[in-house]
Structure formats: structure tokens, C-alpha cells
LOVO-592030 format. One line per 2 residues: number of its first residue (from 1); for each residue z, x, y of C-alpha. Coordinates in steps of 0.02 Angstrom, whole numbers, plus 50000, padded with zeros to 5 digits. Example, Ala and Ser with C-alpha at 12.3 -4.5 7.8 and 13.67 -1.06 7.14 Angstrom:
1) 50390,50615,49775; 50357,50684,49947;
//
This chain:
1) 51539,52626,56069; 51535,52699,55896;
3) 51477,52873,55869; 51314,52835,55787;
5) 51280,52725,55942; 51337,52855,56070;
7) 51201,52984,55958; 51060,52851,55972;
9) 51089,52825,56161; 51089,53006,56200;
11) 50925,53035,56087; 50820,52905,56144;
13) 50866,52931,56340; 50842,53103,56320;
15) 50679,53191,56424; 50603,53332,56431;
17) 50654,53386,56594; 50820,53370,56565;
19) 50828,53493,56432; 50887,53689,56513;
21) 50740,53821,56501; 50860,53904,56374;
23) 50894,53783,56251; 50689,53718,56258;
25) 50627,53909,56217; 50761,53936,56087;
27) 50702,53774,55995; 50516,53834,56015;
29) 50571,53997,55957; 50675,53905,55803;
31) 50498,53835,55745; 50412,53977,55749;
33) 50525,54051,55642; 50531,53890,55526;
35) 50342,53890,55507; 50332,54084,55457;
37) 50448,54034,55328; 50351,53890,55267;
39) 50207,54015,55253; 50273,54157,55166;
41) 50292,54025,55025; 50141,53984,54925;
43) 50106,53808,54940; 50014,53772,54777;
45) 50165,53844,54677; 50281,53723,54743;
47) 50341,53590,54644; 50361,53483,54809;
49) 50198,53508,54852; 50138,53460,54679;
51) 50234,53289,54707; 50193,53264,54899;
53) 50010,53265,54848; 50057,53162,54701;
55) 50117,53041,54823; 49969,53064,54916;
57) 49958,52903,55027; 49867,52878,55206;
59) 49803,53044,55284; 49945,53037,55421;
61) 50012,53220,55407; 49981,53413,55343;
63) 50075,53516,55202; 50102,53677,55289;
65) 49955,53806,55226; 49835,53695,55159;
67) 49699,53582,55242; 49792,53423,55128;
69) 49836,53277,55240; 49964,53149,55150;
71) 50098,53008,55224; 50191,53083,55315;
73) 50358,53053,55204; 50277,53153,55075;
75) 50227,53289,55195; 50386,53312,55239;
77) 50452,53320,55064; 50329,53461,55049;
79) 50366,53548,55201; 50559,53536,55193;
81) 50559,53627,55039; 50412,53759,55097;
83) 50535,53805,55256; 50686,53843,55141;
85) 50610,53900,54984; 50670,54080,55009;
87) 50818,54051,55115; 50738,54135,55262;
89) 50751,54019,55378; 50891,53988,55515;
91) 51089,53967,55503; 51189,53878,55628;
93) 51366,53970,55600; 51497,53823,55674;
95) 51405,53674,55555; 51362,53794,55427;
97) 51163,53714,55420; 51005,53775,55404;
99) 50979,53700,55574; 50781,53713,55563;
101) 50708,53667,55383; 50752,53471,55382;
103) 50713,53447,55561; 50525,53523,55593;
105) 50450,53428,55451; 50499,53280,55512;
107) 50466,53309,55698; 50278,53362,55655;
109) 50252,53265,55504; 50303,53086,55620;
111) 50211,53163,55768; 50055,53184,55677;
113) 50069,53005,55617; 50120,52939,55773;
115) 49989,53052,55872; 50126,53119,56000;
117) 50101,53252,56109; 50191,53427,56097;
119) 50341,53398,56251; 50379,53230,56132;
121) 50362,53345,55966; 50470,53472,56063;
123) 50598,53322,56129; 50615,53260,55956;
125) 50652,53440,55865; 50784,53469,56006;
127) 50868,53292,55961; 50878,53342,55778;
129) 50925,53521,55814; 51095,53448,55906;
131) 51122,53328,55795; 51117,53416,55642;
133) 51229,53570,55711; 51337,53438,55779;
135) 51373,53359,55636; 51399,53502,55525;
137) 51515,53585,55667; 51626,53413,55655;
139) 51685,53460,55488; 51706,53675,55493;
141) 51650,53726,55321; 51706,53534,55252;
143) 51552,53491,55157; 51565,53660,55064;
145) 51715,53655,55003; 51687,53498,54945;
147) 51534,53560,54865; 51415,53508,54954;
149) 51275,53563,55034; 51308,53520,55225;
151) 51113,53561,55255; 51083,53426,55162;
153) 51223,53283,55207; 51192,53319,55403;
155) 51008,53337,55406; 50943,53167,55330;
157) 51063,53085,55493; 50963,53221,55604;
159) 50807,53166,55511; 50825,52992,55559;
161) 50856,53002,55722; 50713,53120,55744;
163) 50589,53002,55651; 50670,52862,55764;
165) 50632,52939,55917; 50446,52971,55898;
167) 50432,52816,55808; 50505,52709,55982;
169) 50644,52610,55891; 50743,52535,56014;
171) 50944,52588,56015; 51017,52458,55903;
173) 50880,52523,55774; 50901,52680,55810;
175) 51099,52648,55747; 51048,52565,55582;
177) 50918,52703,55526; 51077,52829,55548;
179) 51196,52712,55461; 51040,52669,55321;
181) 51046,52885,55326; 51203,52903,55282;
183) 51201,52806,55115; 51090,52944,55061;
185) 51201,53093,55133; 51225,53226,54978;
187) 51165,53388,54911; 51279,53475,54779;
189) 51329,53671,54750; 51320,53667,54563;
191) 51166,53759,54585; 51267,53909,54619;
193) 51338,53899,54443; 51144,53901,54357;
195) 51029,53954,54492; 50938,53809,54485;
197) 50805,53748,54613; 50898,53616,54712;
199) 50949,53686,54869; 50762,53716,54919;
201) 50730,53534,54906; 50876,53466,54995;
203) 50793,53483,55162; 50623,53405,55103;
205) 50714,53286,55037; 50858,53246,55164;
207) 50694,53251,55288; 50581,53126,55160;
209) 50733,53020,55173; 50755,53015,55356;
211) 50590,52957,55386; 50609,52828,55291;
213) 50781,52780,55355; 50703,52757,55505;
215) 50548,52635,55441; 50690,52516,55356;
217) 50776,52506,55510; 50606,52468,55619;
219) 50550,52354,55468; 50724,52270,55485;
221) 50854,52335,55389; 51014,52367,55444;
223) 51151,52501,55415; 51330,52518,55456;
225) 51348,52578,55662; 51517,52651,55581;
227) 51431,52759,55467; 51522,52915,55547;
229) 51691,52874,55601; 51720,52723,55472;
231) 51862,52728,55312; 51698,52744,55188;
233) 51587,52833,55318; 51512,53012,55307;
235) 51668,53111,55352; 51815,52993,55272;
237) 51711,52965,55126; 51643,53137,55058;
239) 51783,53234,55134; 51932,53120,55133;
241) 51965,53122,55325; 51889,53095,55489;
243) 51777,53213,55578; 51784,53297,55730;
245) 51683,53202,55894; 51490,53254,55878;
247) 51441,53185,56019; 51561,53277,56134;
249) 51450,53371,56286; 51297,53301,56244;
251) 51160,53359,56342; 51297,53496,56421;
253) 51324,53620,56301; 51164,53672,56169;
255) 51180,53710,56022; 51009,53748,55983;
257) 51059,53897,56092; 51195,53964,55959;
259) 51087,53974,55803; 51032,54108,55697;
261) 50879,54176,55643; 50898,54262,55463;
263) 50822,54447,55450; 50858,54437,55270;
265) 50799,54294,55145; 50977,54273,55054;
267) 51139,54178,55094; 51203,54200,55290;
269) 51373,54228,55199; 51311,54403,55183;
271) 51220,54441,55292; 51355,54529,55400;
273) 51383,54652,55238; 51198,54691,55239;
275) 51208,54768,55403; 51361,54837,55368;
277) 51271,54928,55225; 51131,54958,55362;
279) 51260,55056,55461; 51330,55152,55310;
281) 51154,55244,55332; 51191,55368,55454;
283) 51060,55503,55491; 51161,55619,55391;
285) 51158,55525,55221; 50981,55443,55238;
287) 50950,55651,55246; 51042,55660,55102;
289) 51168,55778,55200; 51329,55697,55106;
291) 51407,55843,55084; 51426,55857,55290;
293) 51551,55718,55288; 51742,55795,55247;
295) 51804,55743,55079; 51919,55597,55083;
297) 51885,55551,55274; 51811,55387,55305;
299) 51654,55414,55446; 51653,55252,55555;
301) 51453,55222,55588; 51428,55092,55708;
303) 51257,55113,55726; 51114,55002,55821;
305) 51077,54865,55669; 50932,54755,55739;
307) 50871,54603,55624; 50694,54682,55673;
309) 50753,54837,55586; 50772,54747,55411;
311) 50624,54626,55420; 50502,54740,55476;
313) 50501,54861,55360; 50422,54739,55246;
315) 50365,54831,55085; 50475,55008,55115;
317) 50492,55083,54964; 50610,55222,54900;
319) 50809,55212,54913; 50929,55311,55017;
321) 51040,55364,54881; 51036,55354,54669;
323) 51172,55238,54584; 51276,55365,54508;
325) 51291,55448,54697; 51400,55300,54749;
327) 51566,55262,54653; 51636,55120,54726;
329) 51581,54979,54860; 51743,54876,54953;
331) 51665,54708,55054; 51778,54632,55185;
333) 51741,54448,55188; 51790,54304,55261;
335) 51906,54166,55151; 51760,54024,55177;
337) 51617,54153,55093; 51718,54237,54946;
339) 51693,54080,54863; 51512,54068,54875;
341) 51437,54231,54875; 51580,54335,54775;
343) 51669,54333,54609; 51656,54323,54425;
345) 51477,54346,54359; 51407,54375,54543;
347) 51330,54555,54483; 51239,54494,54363;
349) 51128,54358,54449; 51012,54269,54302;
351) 50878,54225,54445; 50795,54263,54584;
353) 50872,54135,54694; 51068,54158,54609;
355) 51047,54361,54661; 51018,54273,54857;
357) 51186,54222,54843; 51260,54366,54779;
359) 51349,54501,54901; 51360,54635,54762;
361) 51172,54637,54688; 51109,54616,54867;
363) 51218,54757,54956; 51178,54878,54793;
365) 51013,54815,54802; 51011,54852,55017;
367) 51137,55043,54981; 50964,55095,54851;
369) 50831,55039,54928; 50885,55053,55118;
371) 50798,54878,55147; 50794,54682,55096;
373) 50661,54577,55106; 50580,54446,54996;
375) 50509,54578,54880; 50694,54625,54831;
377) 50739,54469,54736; 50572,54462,54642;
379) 50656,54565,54493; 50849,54545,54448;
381) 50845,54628,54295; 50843,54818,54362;
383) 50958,54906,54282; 51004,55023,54462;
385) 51052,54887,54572; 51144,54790,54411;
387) 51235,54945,54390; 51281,54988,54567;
389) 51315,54797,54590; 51456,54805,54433;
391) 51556,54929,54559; 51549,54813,54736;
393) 51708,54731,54722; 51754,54615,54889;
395) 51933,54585,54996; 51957,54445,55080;
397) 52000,54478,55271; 52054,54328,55374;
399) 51945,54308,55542; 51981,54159,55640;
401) 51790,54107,55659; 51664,54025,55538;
403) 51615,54109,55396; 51438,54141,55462;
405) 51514,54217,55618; 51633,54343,55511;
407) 51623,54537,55567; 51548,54650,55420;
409) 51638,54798,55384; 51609,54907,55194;
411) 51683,55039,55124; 51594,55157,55020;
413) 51664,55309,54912; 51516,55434,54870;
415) 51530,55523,54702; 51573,55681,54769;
417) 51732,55619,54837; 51653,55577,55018;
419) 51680,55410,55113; 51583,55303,55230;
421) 51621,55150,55309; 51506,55029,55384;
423) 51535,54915,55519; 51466,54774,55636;
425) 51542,54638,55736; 51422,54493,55674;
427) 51275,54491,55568; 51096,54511,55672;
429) 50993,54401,55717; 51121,54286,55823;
431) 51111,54205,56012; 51168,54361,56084;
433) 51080,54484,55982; 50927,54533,56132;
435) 50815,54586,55955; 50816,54412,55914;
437) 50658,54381,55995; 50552,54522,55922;
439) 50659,54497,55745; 50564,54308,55758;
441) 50400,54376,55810; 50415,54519,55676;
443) 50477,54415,55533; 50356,54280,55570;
445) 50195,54411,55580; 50231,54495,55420;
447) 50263,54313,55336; 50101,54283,55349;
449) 50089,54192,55505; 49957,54230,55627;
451) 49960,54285,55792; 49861,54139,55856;
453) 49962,54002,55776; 50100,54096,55850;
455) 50035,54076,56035; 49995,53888,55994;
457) 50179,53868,55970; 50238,53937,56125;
459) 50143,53805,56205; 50183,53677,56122;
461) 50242,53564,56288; 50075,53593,56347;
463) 49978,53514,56195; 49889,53333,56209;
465) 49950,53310,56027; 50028,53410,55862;
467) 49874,53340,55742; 49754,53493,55825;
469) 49900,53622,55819; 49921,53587,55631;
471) 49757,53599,55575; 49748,53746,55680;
473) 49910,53820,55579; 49805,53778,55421;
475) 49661,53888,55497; 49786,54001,55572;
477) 49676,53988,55745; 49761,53955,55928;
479) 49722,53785,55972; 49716,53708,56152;
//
């Protein structure tokens, strides 16, 4: 059996009782936290929106925060890219993906069409929450370095399978909308060079392309069933060697269960020197008390760092300290994130969405205002956090782990001679964080996501069908 085969068999078998308490209310809580992303995104200023309704077609599914109703490809073009516009949403730290954003719009999009009820909605999003991890986790930080976008390459495969599984294709089916998939596997990096727009439509799009993946396949195409472990499959032919077995404990081990909710909208890769900047804060220098520290000593702070703690505070202003109080920054990261969220030019982000994936303007930018959220990255150009940014340098500290997993540790050295240093064992927000809970209900209520659509989703295994729960999302009213 080939491993696209052994994937469709698992999917398709799979029920809902099968599925641990666990793994089913970390998936529900996964889509919460996807659709107060999707919300906290203006819907009429996205360019994938402007296309999806371009596209238009039969009424089958909704865009996220509107009332408009399109095919459901197109709705999951438009909702793919509304769930990752401001990199909020989740990180799954062994496959490196954004576990959440190409999965839900297919899984609601393809249940609206197909008029399923909420435990098949819920079955489906589970499916392409495995799969996707899975896949990614096969190949530790392969698509990366590469330079791609491992979101993107995994999640049209997820897609598929998702799509195939409300849609009812039978197994062999199944196998050829996974191997017609992977002919569309990709996603590049170069927009970390410009800042340009492409990484928020690589899940809208890897999920547009999944669904339709799986309608060749029902219509009749066909796709390679070797389209993982072949010579010119996924793994041999956009990394040059085989991948690891994604399959392996199926339906034993979850990995819905090991993914990460962001309290920060900006690259996971730095998210564990965020809190570490968090912890710098001690009670004596948030009072401004630096002087209480003993010149040349460096004050270990391993303070309580919730995710709740930095998406809460939505709208704080006023900083902790002033740019010219802190002399010099030192980040200890891991080999795997230096690449991508450190180095030359990295201060000075041109955009919004380029200072996301930069460790120095975002750590200055955390040190002066003693908070990130998506208000930060509307302006790059102040002159504070460019200046404080100029004077975070980084060191690269091996950790045998994934990247997303690494410790965060930072050294500060105050202008009066003082030192701090910040530490934490993992960024927040992760499967054994206990805040992660409240961080989702938190994040999700000051996103813009009501309270009511937020009860809808915790019942979603109890809904007739997903068409009543979107148009109640639209409303932002509980539904039954």
C-alpha cells in the first residue's frame, strides 16, 4: 500500500467516535481560533475576496464576515487568505505549518455545499489537521530550507483529502485527488526578500486547489498513488530525498493535540524572544526602578508569560522603557530561524508584513511598548523601534528541537551599565501551556468575534448542518 493510499484509508474510515475527547476539543478549539483570525481581517479589503466574488459562481458557501455566498472553491480562496492575513493564526512546531488556515475553509466551505452536519464538519477538519502536520513533520524544516512555504506544499494534500471526505469519494479516488494535489504542491519564500503579499494567499489558495483536486478525481481524473514516496513525488522531488512515514500512528498519536495557538500576529520563529522580552519586564523595571539591579550583574526573570497576557492587552499604550535607556539587545535563536527572521536588513522592515518576520523590530517594538498585537505592525517607519531595532543583534544557540519549539532567552544591557536577561522554555500559547484556552477565548473576543458565534462553535458536533452556523458567524448570533 502506498502512502497516499494508507492516508485515504485512514481518512475515509475514520468516525467520530473514534476520535479521543482531547484531540476533538483541541480541533474545535483550533477553529475558533482560525475564525477570530479570519475576522480581525476586513473582508472587503482583501484582494481574495475581491476575486472569490469575482468568481462568484453557485451560492454553495460564505466568505467569512459578509452575508456573500459563492462556489465554494472561491470561498475558500477567500477564506484561506482571511485566516492568515495577519499571521495570527496557529503553528504546528514539528511540520512547521500553519496547521489551521488551509484546512477550515475547506472543511466549511465543502460542508456548506455538501449540507453536512457539524460531527462530519468536525471529522473532516480533524483529517486535514493530521494530515497536514503529518506531512510537514515528515520533512523537519525541509520545505524551508528549500524555500518553500511548507504551509502551502502540505496543505493543498490536506485540502484534498478534506474536500474528499465530505464529498464521499470512494478510496481509490480519494488516492488520485492527493496525487492530482500534489502537482500543485508550492509556495515560495521570496516574499521575505520584498514583503510581498504571497504568503497570505498560499492557504486560500493551496485550499481553492484542494477542492478542486478532489472534483477531478470524482469527475474522473487520476493522479499518481506514488505522489509521496515516488523518485518525482512531493518529498524526492522538491527536496531531493524521501520523507519520513506520515502515516505512522494514525489514529494513535494526535497531532492536532501538539499545535500552537499564536498570542502574537508575527512569525512563530519569534515568538519565544517575545516572551523572553515579556520576562525582561520585571516589576522593578516596568517601575522604572533600574537602578535597583547591581551594575554589570545579569538578573534572571523567569516570570509567569501567558499568551493571554500579550493578546489581551489589545490597544495598551505607553512603553516600559525609552530607546536610548537600552544599549544593546543579544537574541538566542535556534539555527532553523536565524535564517528567516534575522540578519542583514531585518531592522529596517519596508512593510507591515516584512516587520512580522523580523525578531529585531518586533522585540524593540515589544522592549518600548511592553505589548504586540496587530496594532504594532500598522506603522514601520517609527523612528524608536527602528532605532532600538539597529542595536538587537541575534546568536545562534543549537537546541535539538524544531525551530518553533526553541527556548527564548535575551540579553539586555540598560544604558546605565545594568543587565537583564529574559528567559522562557518555549514560546506561549503551546499544548501544555494551561492559558491556552483563555489565550483562544481572549484573542478570539478582542478579534472581533462574538461571544455567541463562539458558543456555536463549541457545539459544533451537535449541529444538523454548518450552512446555519455560518450565516450565524456572518450575524455573529449563536445558532442551534
Amino acid at each position: 500500500m502506498t502512502a497516499a493510499a494508507g492516508l485515504a484509508d485512514w481518512a475515509l474510515g475514520l468516525r467520530l467516535d473514534a476520535v479521543p475527547e482531547r484531540a476533538r476539543q483541541a480541533a474545535i478549539r483550533h477553529l475558533t481560533d482560525g475564525f477570530g483570525c479570519a475576522v480581525a481581517e476586513p473582508p472587503h479589503g482583501s484582494p481574495a475576496v475581491a476575486v472569490a466574488l469575482e468568481l462568484g459562481g453557485p451560492p454553495q458557501a460564505t466568505v467569512i464576515g459578509t452575508r456573500d455566498r459563492v462556489g465554494a472553491p472561491a470561498a475558500a480562496l477567500a477564506n484561506g487568505a482571511l485566516v492568515h492575513a495577519l499571521d495570527f493564526d496557529d503553528t504546528h512546531a514539528g511540520g512547521l505549518v500553519h496547521a489551521t488556515a488551509p484546512v477550515l475553509p475547506v472543511a466549511f466551505a465543502v460542508g456548506e455545499e455538501t449540507g453536512a452536519s457539524g460531527a462530519e464538519v468536525l471529522v473532516a477538519a480533524l483529517i486535514g489537521y493530521e494530515v497536514i502536520c503529518r506531512l510537514g513533520a515528515a520533512a523537519p524544516h525541509g520545505f524551508h530550507t528549500r524555500g518553500l512555504h511548507a504551509t502551502s506544499v502540505c496543505g493543498v494534500l490536506a485540502a484534498a483529502l478534506v474536500a474528499a471526505r465530505l464529498y464521499g469519494l470512494r478510496p481509490r479516488q480519494a488516492v488520485h485527488a492527493l496525487g492530482i494535489a500534489g502537482s500543485q504542491a508550492g509556495g515560495l519564500l521570496e516574499f521575505l526578500s520584498t514583503g510581498a503579499d504571497t504568503k497570505r494567499l498560499h492557504p486560500g489558495l493551496a485550499a481553492h486547489a484542494g477542492i478542486l483536486a478532489a472534483r477531478l478525481a470524482r469527475a474522473g481524473a487520476t493522479g499518481p498513488d506514488t505522489v509521496l514516496e515516488g523518485e518525482h513525488g512531493l518529498y524526492g522531488a522538491l527536496l531531493g530525498r524521501p520523507g519520513l512515514r506520515p502515516s505512522e500512528d494514525l489514529g494513535e498519536v494526535w497531532e492536532v493535540t501538539r499545535i500552537t495557538v499564536k498570542p502574537y500576529p508575527a512569525c512563530q520563529l519569534l515568538h519565544a524572544a517575545l516572551d523572553a522580552a515579556l520576562d525582561v519586564m520585571t516589576p522593578a523595571r516596568a517601575a522604572g526602578d533600574a537602578g535597583d539591579i547591581e551594575d554589570t550583574n545579569e538578573v534572571e526573570s523567569v516570570g509567569e508569560v501567558g499568551g493571554v497576557r500579550g493578546a489581551g492587552e489589545v490597544g495598551k499604550v505607553g512603553g516600559v522603557w525609552a530607546a536610548g535607556d537600552i544599549e544593546e539587545v543579544v537574541a538566542e535563536v535556534h539555527p532553523d530561524a536565524a535564517a528567516i527572521v534575522c540578519g542583514p536588513g531585518k531592522d529596517r522592515p519596508r512593510t507591515p508584513y516584512e516587520a512580522k518576520f523580523s525578531l529585531p523590530w518586533s522585540v524593540a517594538a515589544m522592549l518600548l511598548d511592553g505589548v504586540v498585537n496587530a496594532r504594532t505592525y500598522e506603522r514601520v517607519d517609527r523612528p524608536e523601534v527602528t532605532a532600538l531595532a539597529g542595536r538587537v543583534t541575534h546568536e545562534v544557540i543549537p537546541f535539538p528541537g524544531p525551530a518553533a519549539d526553541q527556548p527564548g532567552r535575551l540579553r539586555v544591557r540598560f544604558a546605565d551599565g545594568t543587565r537583564a536577561v529574559g528567559t522562557v522554555p518555549r514560546s506561549s500559547g503551546g499544548p501544555d501551556d494551561p492559558a491556552t484556552g483563555e489565550l483562544v477565548r481572549r484573542k478570539a473576543l478582542a478579534n472581533g468575534l462574538s461571544g455567541a458565534a463562539m458558543a456555536s462553535l463549541s457545539r459544533l458536533a451537535e449541529l444538523t448542518e454548518v450552512t446555519t452556523l455560518m450565516a450565524g458567524l456572518a450575524a455573529q448570533e449563536e445558532v442551534s
